[in-house]
RODO-2510 file (C-alpha; in nm, 4 decimals, decimal comma):
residues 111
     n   res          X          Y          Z
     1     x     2,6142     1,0020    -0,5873
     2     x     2,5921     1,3731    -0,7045
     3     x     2,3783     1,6650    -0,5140
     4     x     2,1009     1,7002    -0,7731
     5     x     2,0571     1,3196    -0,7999
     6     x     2,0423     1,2723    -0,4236
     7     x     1,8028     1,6114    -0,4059
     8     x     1,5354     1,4294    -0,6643
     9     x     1,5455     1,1041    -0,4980
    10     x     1,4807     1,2791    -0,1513
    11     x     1,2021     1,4902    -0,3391
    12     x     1,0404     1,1842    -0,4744
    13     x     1,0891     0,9955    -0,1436
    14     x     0,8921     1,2781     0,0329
    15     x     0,6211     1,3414    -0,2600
    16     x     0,5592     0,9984    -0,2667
    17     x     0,5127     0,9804     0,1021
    18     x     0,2791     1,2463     0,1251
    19     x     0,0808     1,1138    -0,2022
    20     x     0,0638     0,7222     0,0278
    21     x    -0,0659     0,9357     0,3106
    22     x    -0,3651     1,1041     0,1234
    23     x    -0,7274     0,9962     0,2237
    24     x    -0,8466     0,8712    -0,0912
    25     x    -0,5335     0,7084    -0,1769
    26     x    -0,4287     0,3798    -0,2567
    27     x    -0,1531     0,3874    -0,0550
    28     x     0,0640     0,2210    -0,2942
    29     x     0,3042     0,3479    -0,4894
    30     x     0,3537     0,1630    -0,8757
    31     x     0,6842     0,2498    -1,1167
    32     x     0,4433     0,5512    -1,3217
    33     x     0,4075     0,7442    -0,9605
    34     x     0,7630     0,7580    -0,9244
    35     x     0,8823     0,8493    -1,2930
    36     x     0,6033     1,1271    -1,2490
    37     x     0,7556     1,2485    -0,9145
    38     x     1,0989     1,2640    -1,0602
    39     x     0,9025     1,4166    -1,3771
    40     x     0,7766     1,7169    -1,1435
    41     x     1,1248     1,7648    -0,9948
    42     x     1,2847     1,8027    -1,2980
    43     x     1,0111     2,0510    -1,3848
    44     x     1,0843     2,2589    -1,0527
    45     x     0,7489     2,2188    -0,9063
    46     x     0,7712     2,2808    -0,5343
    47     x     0,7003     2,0183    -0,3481
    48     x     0,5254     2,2531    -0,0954
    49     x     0,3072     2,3334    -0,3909
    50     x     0,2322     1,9325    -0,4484
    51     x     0,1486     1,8487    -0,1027
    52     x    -0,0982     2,1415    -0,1282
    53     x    -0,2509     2,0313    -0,4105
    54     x    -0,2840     1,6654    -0,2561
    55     x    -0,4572     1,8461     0,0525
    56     x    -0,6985     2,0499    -0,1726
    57     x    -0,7893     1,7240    -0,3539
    58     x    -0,8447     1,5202    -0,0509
    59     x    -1,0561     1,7661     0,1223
    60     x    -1,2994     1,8400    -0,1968
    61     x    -1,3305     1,4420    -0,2359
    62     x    -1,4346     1,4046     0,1527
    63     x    -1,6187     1,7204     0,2076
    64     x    -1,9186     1,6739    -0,0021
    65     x    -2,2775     1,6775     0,0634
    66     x    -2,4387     1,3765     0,2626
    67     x    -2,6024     1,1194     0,0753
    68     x    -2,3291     1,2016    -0,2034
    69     x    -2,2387     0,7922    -0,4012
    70     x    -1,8618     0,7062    -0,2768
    71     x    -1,6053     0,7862    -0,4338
    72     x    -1,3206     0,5247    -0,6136
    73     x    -1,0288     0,5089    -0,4139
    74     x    -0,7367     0,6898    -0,6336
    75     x    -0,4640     0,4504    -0,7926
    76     x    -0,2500     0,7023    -0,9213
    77     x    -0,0636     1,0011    -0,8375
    78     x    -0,1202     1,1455    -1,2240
    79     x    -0,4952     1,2023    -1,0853
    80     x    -0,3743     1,5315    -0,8934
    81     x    -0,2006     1,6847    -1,1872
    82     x    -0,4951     1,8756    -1,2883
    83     x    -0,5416     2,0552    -0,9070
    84     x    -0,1662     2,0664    -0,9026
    85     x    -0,1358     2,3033    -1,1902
    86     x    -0,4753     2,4228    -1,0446
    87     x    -0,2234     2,4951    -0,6905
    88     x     0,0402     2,6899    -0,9030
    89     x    -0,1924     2,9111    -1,0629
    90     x    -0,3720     3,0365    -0,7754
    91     x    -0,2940     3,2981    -0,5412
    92     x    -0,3490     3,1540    -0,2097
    93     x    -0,2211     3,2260     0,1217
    94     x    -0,0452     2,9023     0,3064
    95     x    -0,3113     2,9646     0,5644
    96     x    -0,5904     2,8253     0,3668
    97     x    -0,4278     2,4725     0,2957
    98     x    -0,3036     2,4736     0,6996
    99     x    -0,7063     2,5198     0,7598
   100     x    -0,7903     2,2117     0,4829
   101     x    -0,5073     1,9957     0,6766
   102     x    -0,6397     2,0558     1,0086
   103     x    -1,0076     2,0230     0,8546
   104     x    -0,8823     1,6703     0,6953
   105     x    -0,7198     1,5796     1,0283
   106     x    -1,0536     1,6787     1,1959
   107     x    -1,2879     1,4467     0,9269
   108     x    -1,0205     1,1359     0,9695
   109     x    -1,0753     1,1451     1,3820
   110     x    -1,4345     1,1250     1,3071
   111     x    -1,4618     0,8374     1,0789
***
């Protein structure tokens, strides 16, 4: 097996293991989650960037006003592409999604 190949299927091992670990998720990963992992890999979107962008997703979906209806549980990773490219564009320190982990962290202990 060649570097690159090995390097995308260890980048869509870990994507997709962070995307199965979301609150809100699934946690089951179909064929269209992995073609879109190796999709984003191909692209060169850091995976740091992705797991940022599942973090910023998860904690606007659980961090919401009380009394808010629930939420549908999401069935597919192509629902974070939008806060993805949202992650890419912005200018954010790291420190702000290490605050929304340990906030996330925080919620899932209380529920």
């Amino acid at each position: 097996m060649d570097e690159s190949r090995a390097n995308q299927e260890e980048f869509v091992r870990q994507l997709l293991d962070a995307y199965r670990k979301t609150p809100g998720t699934i946690g089951t990963i179909h064929r269209p989650d992995r073609l879109l992992a190796a999709q984003l890999h191909q692209r060169g979107v850091p995976l740091t960037a992705i797991e940022n962008a599942l973090v910023l997703a998860a904690a606007r979906r659980m961090i919401r006003p009380a009394g808010s209806p629930a939420l549908g549980t999401i069935r597919s990773l192509a629902y974070f592409l939008p806060v993805i490219e949202e992650v890419l564009s912005l200018p954010v320190n790291p420190d702000y999604f290490r605050y929304l982990r340990h906030k996330l962290e925080r919620l899932a202990e209380t529920r």
